[in-house]
C-alpha positions as CSV (number, residue, x, y, z in Angstrom):
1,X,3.1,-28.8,16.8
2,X,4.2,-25.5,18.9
3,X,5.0,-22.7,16.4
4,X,3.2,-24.2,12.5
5,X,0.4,-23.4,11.9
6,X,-2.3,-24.1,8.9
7,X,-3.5,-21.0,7.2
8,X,-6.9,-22.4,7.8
9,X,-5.7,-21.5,12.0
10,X,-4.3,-17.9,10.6
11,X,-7.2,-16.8,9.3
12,X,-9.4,-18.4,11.9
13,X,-7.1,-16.6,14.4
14,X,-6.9,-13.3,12.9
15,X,-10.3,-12.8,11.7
16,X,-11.0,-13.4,15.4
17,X,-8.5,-10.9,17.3
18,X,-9.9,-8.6,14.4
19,X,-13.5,-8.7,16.0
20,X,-14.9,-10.1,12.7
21,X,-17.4,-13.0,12.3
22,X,-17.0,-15.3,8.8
23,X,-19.9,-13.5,7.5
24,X,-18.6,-10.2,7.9
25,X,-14.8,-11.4,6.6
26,X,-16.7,-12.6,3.5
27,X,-18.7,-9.3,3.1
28,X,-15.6,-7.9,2.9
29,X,-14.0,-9.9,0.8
30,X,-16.5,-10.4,-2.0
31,X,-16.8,-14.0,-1.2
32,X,-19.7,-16.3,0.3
33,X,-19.6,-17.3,4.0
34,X,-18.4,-20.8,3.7
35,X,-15.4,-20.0,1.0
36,X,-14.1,-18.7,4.8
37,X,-15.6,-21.5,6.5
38,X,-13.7,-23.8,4.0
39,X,-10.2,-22.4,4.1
40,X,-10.6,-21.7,7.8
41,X,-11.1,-25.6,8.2
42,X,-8.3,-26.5,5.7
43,X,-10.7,-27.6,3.2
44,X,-8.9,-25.2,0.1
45,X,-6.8,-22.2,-0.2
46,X,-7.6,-18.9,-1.6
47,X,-6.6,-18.2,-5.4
48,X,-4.7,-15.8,-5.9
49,X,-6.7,-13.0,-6.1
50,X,-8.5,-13.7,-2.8
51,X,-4.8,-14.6,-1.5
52,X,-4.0,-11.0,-2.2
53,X,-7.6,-9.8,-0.7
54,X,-7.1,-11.5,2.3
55,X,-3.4,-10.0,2.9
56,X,-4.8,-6.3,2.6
57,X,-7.9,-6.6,4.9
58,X,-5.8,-8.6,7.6
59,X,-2.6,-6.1,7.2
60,X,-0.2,-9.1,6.5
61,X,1.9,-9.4,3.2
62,X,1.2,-12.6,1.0
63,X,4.8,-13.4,2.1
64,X,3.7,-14.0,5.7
65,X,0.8,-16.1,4.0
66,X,3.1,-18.1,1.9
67,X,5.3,-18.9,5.2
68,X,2.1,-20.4,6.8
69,X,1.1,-22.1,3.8
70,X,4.6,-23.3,3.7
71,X,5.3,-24.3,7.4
72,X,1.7,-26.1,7.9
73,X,2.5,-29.3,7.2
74,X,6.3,-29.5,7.8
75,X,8.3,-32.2,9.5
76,X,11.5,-31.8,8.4
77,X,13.9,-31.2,5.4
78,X,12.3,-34.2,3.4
79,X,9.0,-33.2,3.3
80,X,7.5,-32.1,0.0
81,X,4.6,-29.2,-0.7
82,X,2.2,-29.4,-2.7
83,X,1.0,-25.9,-3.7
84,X,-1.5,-25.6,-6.1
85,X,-0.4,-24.0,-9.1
86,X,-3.2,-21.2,-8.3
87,X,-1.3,-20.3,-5.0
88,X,1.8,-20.0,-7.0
89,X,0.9,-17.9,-9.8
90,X,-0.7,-15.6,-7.4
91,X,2.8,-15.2,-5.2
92,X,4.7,-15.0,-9.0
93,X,2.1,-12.4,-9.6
94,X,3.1,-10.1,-6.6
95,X,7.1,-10.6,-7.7
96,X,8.0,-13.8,-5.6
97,X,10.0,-15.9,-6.5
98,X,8.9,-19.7,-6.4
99,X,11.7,-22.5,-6.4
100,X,11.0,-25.8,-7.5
101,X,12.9,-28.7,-6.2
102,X,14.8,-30.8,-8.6
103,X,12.4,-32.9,-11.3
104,X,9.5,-30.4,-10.1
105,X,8.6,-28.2,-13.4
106,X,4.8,-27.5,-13.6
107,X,5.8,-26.2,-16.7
108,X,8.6,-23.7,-16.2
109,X,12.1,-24.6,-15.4
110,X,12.8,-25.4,-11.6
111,X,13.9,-22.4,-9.9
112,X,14.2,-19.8,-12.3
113,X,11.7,-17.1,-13.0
């Protein structure tokens, strides 16, 4: 699994080459200890909001989070992603655009904005 990553790993990863414990991360974030703990063990993802949050204090643009998110699980050209609704709204938010595959809605139209 050279080269994909989870974001749970990214953060894990760059909190740590940051020098900051989960505690302090959280401090910083306005969050509790284990909403890190939990996303650093795959167990959610951040809304948007803390998406956002996150990006700032570790110097990396929701982009670069939405790759990982995007890449974590992928196998090849057939697999699907499922990203919560919250995850999207929050890169709509910032002005990316999100594109649905065919029969995918969530109540817009697939791939337009």
């Amino acid at each position: 699994m050279q080269g994909r990553k989870s974001l749970g790993y990214f953060i894990s990863a760059r909190r740590k080459r940051m020098g900051l414990t989960q505690a302090e991360l959280a401090h910083m974030m306005g969050v509790s200890k284990s909403a890190i703990a939990k996303w650093e063990t795959n167990g959610g993802l951040p809304d948007r909001d803390n998406l956002k949050r996150l990006s700032e204090i570790m110097n990396v643009s929701v982009d670069e989070l939405y790759r990982v998110i995007h890449n974590a699980d992928a196998k090849g050209p057939d697999i699907k992603f499922d990203i919560t609704p919250d995850v999207i709204a929050a890169l709509e938010s910032y002005g990316y655009r999100v594109i649905r595959t065919e029969g995918e809605t969530g109540g817009r139209e697939s791939g337009k904005r």
